[in-house]
C-alpha positions as CSV (number, residue, x, y, z in Angstrom):
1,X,109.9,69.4,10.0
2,X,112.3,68.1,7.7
3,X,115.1,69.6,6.0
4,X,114.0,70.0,2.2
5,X,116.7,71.1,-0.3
6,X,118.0,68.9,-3.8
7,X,121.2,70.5,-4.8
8,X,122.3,67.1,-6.6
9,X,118.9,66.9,-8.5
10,X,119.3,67.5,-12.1
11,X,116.9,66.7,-15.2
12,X,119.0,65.9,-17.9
13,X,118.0,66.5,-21.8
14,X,116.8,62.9,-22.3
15,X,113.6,61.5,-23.7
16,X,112.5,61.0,-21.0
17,X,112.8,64.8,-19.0
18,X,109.3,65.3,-18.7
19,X,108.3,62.2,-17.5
20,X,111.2,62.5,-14.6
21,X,110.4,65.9,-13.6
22,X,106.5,65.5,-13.4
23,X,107.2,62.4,-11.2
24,X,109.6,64.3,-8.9
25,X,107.6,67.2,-8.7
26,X,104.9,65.0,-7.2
27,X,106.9,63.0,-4.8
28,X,108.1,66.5,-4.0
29,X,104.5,67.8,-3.5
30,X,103.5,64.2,-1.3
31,X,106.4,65.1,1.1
32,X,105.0,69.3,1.0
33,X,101.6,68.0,1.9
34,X,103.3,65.9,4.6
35,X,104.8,69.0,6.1
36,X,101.9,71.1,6.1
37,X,100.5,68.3,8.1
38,X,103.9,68.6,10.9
39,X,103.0,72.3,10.4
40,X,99.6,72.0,11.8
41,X,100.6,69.9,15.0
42,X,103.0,72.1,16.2
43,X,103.3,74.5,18.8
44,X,104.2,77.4,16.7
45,X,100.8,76.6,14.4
46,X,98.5,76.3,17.4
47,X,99.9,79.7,18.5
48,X,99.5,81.8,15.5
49,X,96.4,79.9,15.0
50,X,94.8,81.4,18.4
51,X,95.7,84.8,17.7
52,X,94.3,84.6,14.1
53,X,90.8,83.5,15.7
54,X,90.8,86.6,17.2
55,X,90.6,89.0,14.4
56,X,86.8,89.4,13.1
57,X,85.9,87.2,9.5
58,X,85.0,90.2,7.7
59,X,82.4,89.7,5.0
60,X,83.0,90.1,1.2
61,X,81.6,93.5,1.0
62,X,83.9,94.7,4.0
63,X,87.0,92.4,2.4
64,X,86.7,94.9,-1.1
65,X,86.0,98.2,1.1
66,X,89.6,97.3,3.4
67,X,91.3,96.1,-0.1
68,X,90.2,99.3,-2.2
69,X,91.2,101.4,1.3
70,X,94.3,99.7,2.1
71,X,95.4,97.1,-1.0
72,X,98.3,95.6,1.6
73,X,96.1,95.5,4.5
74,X,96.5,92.1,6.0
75,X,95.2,92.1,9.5
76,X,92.8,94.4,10.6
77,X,90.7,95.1,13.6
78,X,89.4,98.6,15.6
79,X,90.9,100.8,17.7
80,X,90.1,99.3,20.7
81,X,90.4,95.5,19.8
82,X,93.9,96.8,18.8
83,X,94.6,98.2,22.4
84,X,92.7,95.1,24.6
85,X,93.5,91.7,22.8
86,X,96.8,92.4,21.0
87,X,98.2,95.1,23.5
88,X,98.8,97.6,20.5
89,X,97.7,101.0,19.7
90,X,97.2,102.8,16.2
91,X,100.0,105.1,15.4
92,X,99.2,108.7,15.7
93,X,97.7,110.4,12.5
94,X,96.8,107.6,10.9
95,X,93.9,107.4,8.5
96,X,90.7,104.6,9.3
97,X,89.9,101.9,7.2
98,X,86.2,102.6,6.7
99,X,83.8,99.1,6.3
100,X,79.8,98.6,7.3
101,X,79.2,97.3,11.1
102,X,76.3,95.6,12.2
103,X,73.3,97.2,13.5
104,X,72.1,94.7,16.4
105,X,69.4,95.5,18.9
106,X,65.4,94.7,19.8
107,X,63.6,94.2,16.8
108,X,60.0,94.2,16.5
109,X,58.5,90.5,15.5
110,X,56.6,92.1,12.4
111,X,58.3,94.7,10.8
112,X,61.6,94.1,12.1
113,X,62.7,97.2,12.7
114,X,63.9,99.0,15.7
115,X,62.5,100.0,18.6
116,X,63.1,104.1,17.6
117,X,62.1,102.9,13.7
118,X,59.0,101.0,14.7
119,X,57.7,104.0,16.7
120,X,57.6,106.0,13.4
121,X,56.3,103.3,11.1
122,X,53.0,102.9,9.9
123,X,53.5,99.1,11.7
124,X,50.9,98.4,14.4
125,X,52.4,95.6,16.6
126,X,52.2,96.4,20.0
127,X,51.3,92.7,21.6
128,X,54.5,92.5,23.3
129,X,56.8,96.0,24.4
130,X,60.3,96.6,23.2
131,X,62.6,95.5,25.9
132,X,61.1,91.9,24.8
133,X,61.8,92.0,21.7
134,X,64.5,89.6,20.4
135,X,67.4,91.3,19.4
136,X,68.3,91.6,15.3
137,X,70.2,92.6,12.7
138,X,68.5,95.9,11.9
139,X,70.8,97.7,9.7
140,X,74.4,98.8,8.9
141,X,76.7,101.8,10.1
142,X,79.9,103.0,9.4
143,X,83.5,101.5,11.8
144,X,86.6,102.5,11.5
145,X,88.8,99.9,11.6
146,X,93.1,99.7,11.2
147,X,95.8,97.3,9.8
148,X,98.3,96.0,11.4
149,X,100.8,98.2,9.8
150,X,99.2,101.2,11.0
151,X,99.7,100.5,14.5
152,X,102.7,99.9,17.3
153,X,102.9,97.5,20.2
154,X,103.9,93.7,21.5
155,X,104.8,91.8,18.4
156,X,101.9,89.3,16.8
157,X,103.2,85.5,16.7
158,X,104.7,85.0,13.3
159,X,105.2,81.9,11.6
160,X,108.7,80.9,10.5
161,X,107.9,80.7,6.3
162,X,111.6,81.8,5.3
163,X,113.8,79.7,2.9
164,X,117.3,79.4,3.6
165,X,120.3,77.8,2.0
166,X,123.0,79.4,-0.2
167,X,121.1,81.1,-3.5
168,X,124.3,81.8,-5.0
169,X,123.4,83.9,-8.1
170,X,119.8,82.8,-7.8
171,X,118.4,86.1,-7.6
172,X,120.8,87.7,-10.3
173,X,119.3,84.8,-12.4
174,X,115.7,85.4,-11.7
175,X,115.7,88.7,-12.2
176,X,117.8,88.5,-15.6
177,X,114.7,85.8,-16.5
178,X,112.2,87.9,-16.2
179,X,111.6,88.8,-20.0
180,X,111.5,85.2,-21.0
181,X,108.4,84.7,-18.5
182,X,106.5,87.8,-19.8
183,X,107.4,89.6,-16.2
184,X,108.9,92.8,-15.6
185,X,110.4,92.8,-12.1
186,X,112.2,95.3,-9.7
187,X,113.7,94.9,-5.9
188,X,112.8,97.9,-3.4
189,X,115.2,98.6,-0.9
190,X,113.1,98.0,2.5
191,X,113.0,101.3,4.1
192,X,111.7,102.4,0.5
193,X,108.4,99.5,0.4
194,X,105.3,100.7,0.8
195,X,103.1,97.5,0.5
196,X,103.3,96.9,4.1
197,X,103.7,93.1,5.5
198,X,103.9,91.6,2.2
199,X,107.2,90.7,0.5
200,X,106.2,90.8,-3.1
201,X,103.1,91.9,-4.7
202,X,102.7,91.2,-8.8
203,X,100.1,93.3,-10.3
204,X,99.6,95.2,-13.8
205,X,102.2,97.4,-15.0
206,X,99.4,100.0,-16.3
207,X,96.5,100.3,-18.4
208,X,98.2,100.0,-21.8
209,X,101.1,97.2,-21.2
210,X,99.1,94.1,-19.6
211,X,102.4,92.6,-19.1
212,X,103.1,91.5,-15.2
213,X,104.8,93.4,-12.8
214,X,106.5,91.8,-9.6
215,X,107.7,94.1,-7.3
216,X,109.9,92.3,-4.1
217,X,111.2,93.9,-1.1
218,X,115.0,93.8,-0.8
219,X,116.1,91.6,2.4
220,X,119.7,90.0,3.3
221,X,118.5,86.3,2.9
222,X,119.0,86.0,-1.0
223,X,117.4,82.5,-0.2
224,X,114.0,83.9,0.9
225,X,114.3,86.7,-1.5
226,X,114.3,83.8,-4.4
227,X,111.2,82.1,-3.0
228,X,109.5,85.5,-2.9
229,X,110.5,86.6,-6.6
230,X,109.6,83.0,-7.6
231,X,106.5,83.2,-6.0
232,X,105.6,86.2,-7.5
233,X,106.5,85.0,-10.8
234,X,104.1,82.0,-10.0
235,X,101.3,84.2,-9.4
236,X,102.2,86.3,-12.8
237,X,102.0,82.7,-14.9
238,X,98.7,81.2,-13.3
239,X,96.8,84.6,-12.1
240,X,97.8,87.7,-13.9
241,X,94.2,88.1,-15.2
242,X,92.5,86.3,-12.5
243,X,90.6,88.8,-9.8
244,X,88.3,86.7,-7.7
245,X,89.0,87.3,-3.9
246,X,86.7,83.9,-2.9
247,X,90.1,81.7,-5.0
248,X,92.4,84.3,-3.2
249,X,94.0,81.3,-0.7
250,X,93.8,78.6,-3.2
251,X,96.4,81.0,-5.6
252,X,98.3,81.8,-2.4
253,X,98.6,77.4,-2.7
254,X,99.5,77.2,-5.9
255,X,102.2,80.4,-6.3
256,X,103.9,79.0,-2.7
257,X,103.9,75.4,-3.8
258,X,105.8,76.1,-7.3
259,X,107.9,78.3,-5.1
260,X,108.9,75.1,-3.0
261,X,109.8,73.0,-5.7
262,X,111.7,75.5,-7.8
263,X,113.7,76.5,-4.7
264,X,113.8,73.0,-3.7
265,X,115.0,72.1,-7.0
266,X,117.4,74.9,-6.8
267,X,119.0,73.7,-4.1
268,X,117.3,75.9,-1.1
269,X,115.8,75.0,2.1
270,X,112.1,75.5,1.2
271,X,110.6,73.7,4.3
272,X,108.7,77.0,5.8
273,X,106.7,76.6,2.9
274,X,104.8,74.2,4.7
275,X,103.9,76.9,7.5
276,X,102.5,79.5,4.9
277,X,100.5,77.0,3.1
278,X,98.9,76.0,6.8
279,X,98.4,79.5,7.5
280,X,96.6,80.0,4.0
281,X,94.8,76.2,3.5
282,X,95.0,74.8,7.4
283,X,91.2,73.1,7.0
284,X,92.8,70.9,3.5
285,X,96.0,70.5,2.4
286,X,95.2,68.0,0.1
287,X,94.4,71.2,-2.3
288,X,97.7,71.3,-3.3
289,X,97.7,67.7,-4.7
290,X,94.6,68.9,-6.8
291,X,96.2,71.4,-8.4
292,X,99.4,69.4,-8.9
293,X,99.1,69.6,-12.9
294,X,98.9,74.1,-12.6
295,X,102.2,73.6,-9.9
296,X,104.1,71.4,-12.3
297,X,103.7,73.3,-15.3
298,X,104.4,76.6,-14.2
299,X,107.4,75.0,-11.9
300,X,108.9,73.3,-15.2
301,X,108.4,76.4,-17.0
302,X,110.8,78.7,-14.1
303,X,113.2,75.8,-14.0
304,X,113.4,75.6,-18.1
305,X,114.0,79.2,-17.9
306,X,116.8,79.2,-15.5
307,X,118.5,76.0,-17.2
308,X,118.0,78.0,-20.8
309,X,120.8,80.7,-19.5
310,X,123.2,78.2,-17.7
């Protein structure tokens, strides 16, 4: 894919700011789209993609029991998936991830139950025995199942989503912009981050201050540590008081897309954006060009901010 960093790119106080920066911001977002496309052709995609297709699509009542269990779980399978498809193995004394399993096996044409159910039911079908039955959903029981970051083994493919570039003082500016956005924001050392795979998280600082809290995990790249803190600061603009998991991928969209053009604008190499939006939106891209007025808001409104204390 190509390179994708505007060092020389400056709005000027003119008239006519807006109007320049909304039409850059899209042409930025047509050549985005462009790369999520590359992204989805290429080897590296295909890869990751055929290991994804091997973790189960959980349902939305198992999605809330894993995220209420395990808030930073991001892939999760059992024990023994763990061990046969991903050569892993869940790391002594850790705690299961508790969701409802599927119940399938013979179920009788009429009441639908099970063969050991049906026997003690008042239902009288007998026209047919059990081992002809079809076989059914007839109830639920308790898995255990584990995240990623709960077990060891041979690495997963990863896709390459890292910004690079010099930040200069980015981060040092970011972080001292944090009160004009409404955010309150703190890097943690990585041996010190307990929010697993994820590189940021924003969520509510407590019950009595509403205001946003972004928390980062401290890396050497200062160029991918931007992207993260301005993603994060995306997310606290557009979905601080949003909590609806079935829009979950389309925010993950929108917070990495203002995270492109701010870095971009900043002078970064955002390009691996294209590979997390793929991973997060790979059936339709073209979502990002619907929610191009939400990306150029909030992008103007992070750039605004960091021009305010130049």
């Amino acid at each position: 894919m190509a390179t994708t960093s505007d060092s020389s790119v400056s709005f000027d106080q003119t008239d006519t700011r807006s109007d320049e920066m909304n039409s850059t911001i899209e042409q930025w977002i047509d050549d985005l789209v462009a790369g999520v496309d590359d992204a989805q052709a290429s080897a590296e995609f295909q890869e990751w993609l055929d290991v994804q297709s091997r973790f189960h699509d959980y349902s939305y009542r198992n999605t809330l029991l894993i995220k209420r269990q395990c808030p930073e779980a991001t892939r999760v399978a059992g024990y023994r998936t763990w061990q046969e498809e991903f050569d892993r193995h869940v790391t002594e004394g850790e705690s299961a991830i508790w969701i409802w399993a599927p119940i399938i096996t013979n179920q009788c044409p009429e009441c639908e139950n099970s063969p050991s159910y049906h026997k003690s039911s008042d239902c009288e079908y007998d026209e047919t025995p059990p081992e002809e039955w079809s076989e059914g959903l007839v109830g639920f029981k308790p898995a255990p199942v584990f995240d990623i970051s709960q077990t060891e083994g041979e690495p997963l493919p990863d896709l390459d989503t890292e910004a690079t570039g010099d930040a200069g003082d980015l981060v040092g500016q970011l972080t001292d912009a944090s009160d004009e956005l409404g955010v309150t924001v703190q890097i943690i050392p990585a041996d010190e981050w307990t929010h697993g795979e994820a590189k940021g998280i924003c969520e509510q600082l407590s019950l009595v201050d509403m205001q946003p809290r972004v928390e980062v995990r401290g890396r050497k790249n200062d160029a991918d540590l931007a992207r993260t803190l301005i993603h994060e600061y995306a997310h606290a603009l557009l979905h601080f008081d949003v909590d609806d998991d079935t829009e979950r991928s389309k925010r993950e969209v929108e917070a990495e897309a203002v995270a492109y053009v701010v870095g971009r604008y900043c002078g970064l190499d955002t390009s691996g954006s294209a590979f997390y939006l793929a991973a997060w939106e790979s059936d339709d891209p073209e979502v990002v060009r619907e929610r191009l007025g939400r990306i150029s808001t909030s992008a103007q409104e992070v750039i605004d901010t960091l021009e305010a204390r130049e």
